[in-house]
N, C-alpha and C positions, 0 to 999 in steps of 0.2 A: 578605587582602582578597578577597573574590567578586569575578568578574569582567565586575561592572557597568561596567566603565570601559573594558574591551575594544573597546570599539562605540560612537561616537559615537550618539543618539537623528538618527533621522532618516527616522523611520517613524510616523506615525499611524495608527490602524483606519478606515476606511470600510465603511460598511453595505453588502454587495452588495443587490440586490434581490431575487435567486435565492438566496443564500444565504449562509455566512459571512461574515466581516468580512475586507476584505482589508487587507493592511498599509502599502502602498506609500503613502507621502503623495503622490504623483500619481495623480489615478483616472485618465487620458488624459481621452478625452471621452466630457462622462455625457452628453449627446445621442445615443445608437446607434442610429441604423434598424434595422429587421429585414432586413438583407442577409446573409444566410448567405453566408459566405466562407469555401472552401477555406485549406486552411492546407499552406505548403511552405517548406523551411527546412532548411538543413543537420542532421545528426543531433549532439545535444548544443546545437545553438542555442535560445538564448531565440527566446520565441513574436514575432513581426511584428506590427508595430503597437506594440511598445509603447514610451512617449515616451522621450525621451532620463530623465528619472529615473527614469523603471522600469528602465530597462538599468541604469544605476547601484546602483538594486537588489541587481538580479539579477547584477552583475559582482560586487558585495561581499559578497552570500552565499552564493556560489561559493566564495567566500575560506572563511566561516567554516566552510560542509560540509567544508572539509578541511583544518580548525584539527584537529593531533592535543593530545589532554589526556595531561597526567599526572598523576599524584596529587597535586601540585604543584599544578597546575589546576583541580582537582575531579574526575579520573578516580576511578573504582570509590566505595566500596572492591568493591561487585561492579560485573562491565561485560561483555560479550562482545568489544569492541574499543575502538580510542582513537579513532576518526575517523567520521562519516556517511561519506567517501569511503574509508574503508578496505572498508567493505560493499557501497556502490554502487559500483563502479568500472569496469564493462566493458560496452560498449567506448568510453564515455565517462563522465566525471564523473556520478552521478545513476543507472549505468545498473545491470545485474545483480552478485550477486556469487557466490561459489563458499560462503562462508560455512553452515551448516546451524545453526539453533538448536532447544534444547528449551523447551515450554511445556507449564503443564500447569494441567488448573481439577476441577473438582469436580462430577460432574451428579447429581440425585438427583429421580427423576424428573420434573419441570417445571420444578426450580430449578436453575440455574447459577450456582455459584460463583468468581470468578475467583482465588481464592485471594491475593490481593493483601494483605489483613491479614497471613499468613505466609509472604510472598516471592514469590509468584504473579503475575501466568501465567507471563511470564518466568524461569527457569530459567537464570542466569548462569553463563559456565561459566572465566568466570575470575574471581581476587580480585588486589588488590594483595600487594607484598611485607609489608606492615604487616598488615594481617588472618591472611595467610597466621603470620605470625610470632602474632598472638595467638590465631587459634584454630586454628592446623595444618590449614589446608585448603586446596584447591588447586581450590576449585569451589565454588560454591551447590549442598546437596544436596537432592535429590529429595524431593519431598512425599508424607509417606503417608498425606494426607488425600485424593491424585488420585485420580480416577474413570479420569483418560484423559491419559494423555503424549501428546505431537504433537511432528512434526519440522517448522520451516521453512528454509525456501531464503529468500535475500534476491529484492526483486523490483528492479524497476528503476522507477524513478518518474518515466522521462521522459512528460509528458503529463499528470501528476497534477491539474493546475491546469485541465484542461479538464474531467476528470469531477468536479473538486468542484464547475465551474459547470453542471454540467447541474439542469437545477429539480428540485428533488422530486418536482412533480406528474407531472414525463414518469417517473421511473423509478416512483413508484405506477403509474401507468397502462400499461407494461408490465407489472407485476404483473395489475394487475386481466383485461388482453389474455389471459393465459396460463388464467386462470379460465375466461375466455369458450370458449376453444379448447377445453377436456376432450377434449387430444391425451393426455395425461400429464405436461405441464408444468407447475407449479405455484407457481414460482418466487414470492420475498414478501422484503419488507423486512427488514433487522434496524434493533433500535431501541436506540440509547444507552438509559439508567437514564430522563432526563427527556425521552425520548418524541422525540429526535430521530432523522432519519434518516441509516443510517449508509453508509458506501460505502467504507472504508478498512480494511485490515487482509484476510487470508484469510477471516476470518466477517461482515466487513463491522461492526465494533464500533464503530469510529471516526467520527464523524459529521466532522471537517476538518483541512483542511492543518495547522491551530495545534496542536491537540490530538495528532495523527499527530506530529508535530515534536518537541512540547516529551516526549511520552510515548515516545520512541527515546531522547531525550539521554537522560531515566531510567535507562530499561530496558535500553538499549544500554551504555551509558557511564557511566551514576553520578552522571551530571551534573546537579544538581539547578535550578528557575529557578522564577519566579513561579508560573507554573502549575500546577506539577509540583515545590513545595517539600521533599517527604518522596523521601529516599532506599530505596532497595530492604532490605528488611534478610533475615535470616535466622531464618524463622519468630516474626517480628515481635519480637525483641529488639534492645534498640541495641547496635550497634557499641562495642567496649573504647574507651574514653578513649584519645584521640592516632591513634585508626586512620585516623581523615577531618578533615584539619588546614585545609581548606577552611569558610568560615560558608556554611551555606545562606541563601537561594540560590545557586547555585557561577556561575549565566550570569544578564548581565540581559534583560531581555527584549524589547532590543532585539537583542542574539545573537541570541535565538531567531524575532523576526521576522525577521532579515536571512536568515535560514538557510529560513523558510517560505515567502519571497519567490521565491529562490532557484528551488528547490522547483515553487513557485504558475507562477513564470514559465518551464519547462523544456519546451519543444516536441515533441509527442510522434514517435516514430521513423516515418515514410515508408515504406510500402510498396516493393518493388521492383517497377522496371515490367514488366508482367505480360507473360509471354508467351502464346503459344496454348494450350499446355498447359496454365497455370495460369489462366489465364481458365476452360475448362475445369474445371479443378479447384474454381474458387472455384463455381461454377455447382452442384457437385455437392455440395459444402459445405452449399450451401442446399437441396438434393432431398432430403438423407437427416437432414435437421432440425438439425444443428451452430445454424445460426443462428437458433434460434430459441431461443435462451438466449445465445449469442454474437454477439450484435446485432451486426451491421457498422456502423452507422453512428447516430452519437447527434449532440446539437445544444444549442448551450450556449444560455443564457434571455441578458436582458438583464444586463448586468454595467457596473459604475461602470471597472473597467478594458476601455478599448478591445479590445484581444488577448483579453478570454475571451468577448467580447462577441456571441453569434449565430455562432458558430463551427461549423459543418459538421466532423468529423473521425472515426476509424473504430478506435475501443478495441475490436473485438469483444467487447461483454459489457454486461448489461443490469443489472448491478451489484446484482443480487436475489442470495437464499440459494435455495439446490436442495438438495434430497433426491439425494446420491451414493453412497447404497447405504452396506452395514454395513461393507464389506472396504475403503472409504475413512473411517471414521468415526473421530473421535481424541479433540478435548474442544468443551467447550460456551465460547461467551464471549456476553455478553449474551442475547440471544432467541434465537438460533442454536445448534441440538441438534446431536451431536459428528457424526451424518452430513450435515449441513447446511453448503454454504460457497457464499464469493459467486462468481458465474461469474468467472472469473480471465481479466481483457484481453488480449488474443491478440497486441495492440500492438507491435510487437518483439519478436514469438517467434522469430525468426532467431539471436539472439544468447547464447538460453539455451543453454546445454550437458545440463542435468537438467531435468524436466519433473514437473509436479505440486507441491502445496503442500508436499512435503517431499521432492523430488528422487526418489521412487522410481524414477518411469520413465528410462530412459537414453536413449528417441528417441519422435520426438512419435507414431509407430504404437502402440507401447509403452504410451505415456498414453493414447491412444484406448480400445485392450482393458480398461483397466483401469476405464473411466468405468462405473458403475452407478448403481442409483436411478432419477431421474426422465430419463436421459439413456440409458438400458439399448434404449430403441429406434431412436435411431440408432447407439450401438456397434455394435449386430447390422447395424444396413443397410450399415453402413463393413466389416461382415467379411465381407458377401454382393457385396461391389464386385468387378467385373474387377478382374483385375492393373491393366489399363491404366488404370481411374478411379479407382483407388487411387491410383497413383505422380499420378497428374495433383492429386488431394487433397494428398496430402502435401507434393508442388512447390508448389502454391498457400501452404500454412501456413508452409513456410521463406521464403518470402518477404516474409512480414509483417515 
């Protein structure tokens, strides 16, 4: 039996007005002024404001982020793990993990393929005991249709639920700002297939928390559900008979909103309070141009849920695609060419250990030197810095 029955229904969609459909049957109050309100909140807490059924929510798909699958369940038969909290986990539910994945697509010069007809972009690197026994593997292998393999890191998604509500028209219009400027910045949207805007994912493919959600149980785990019915396969042949003893869909999709609720509702990490030095340091963050692709401070539109609703908070990052030079370049996904990625939220960089979209760098100086492309003119300003506004940069960044 699918495991439609896992989850009581106790979610409807609500139209935001900013943007996707949220899931909570309580919008709070669809009356919001425009009062931009800071937001503070223990690290791993649900966002403030939200009514006693949204915390019900957000407490029950808590739950399901760290329902582990088994085959049993609908794990695999490909999966990279059995849990959304096996990946997110540190230093709370939701938050970084150590994990590293391969993806890979197909670029030929203005098209981008994402290789998904034969197993793509995703690149599993594990299979169940049943596959493994009918076709002797111990991996999804590598496509030799790829243009460009890519490594990721897992991110942390506390805060997610504020930059899905930030409007469109502000992140176009930081795009269109950076045009005006002809500093060298040129940052631009990426666009789903039907023309939406996207902000999820390293190339920014994913235009919202639903699709982000129900496209991890996939790609992650095997896990098949309304949205996302077709399993992963291997260079698009099905699976031996008895390999996936699961009917699709494997979740209903009420699972899968409880889990995007979850998700939608997770407060983003707090700064620490800034000392002199990194006051300082943030000061110089802004002189030698970091922020101006790492926006400090973004602002959600009007939202049917109260909590995302005119919301003041500080993801560093303008959720546009940049030109990072060739020596970061890896694959294409949607409109996004393989040296092309979205500014990566600076939000809780204290608590990553690896740095960049595939863990290369080992400390955030490290990742500095390495930025090129449209960012090549502040790397060089950050390597012409004193000792002293260096270490005062760098304090400021661990503190986020």
């Amino acid at each position: 039996m699918a495991l439609a029955a896992v989850i009581t229904a106790a979610a409807c969609e609500l139209q935001s007005p900013t943007g996707p459909p949220v899931t909570s049957k309580d919008p709070g109050s669809l009356g919001n002024p425009p009062i931009f309100l800071a937001i503070v909140h223990p690290l791993g807490a649900p966002l403030p404001s939200l009514t006693p059924s949204q915390r019900l929510l957000f407490e029950r798909g808590r739950v399901e982020f760290q329902a582990v699958f088994t085959p049993a369940t609908g794990l695999g038969p490909l999966f990279n793990n059995v849990s959304c909290g096996s990946c997110h986990e540190a230093p709370v539910v939701g938050g970084v993990g150590e994990e590293v994945e391969t993806h890979e697509s197909a670029f030929t010069g203005s098209t981008c393929d994402d290789l998904s007809a034969i197993g793509g972009p995703v690149i599993q690197d594990s299979v169940t005991p049943a596959l493994h026994t009918a076709l002797n593997i111990d991996k999804e292998p590598l496509l030799p249709e790829a243009t460009g393999t890519a490594h990721r890191t897992t991110p942390s998604l506390l805060g997610f639920g504020l930059l899905e509500a930030v409007p469109d028209v502000e992140i176009v219009a930081l795009a269109a700002a950076n045009h005006r400027d002809r500093d060298g910045i040129s940052g631009r949207p990426n666009r789903t297939a039907d023309g939406r805007l996207g902000r999820f994912g390293r190339k920014a493919q994913i235009a919202t928390l639903s699709e982000f959600t129900a496209g991890a149980f996939v790609n992650e785990m095997g896990i098949t559900s309304p949205t996302q019915p077709q399993e992963q396969t291997i260079r698009g042949n099905p699976f031996p008979a008895g390999v996936d003893p699961v009917p699709d869909p494997e979740l209903s999709q009420d699972f899968v909103d409880a889990t995007t609720d979850f998700v939608r509702f997770l407060a983003p990490p707090e700064p620490l309070p800034p000392t002199m030095v990194e006051q300082r340091g943030r000061l110089t963050f802004s002189r030698i141009g970091c922020a101006a692709c790492h926006i400090p401070v973004l602002v959600t539109g009007s939202n049917r849920v109260r909590a995302l609703s005119h919301r003041r908070f500080h993801p560093y990052t303008d959720l546009l695609l940049h030109d990072m030079g060739p020596d970061l370049a890896d694959i294409c996904l949607g409109q996004a060419r393989p040296e092309e990625f979205r500014t990566e939220p600076l939000m809780g960089l204290r608590f990553k250990t690896t740095f960049l979209h595939d863990g290369r760098a080992a400390t955030i100086e490290q990742a500095i030197s390495l930025h090129g492309g449209e960012a090549t003119a502040a790397r060089d300003r950050f390597s012409r810095l004193s000792a002293g506004a260096r270490n005062a940069l760098l304090a400021f960044l661990k503190s986020l």
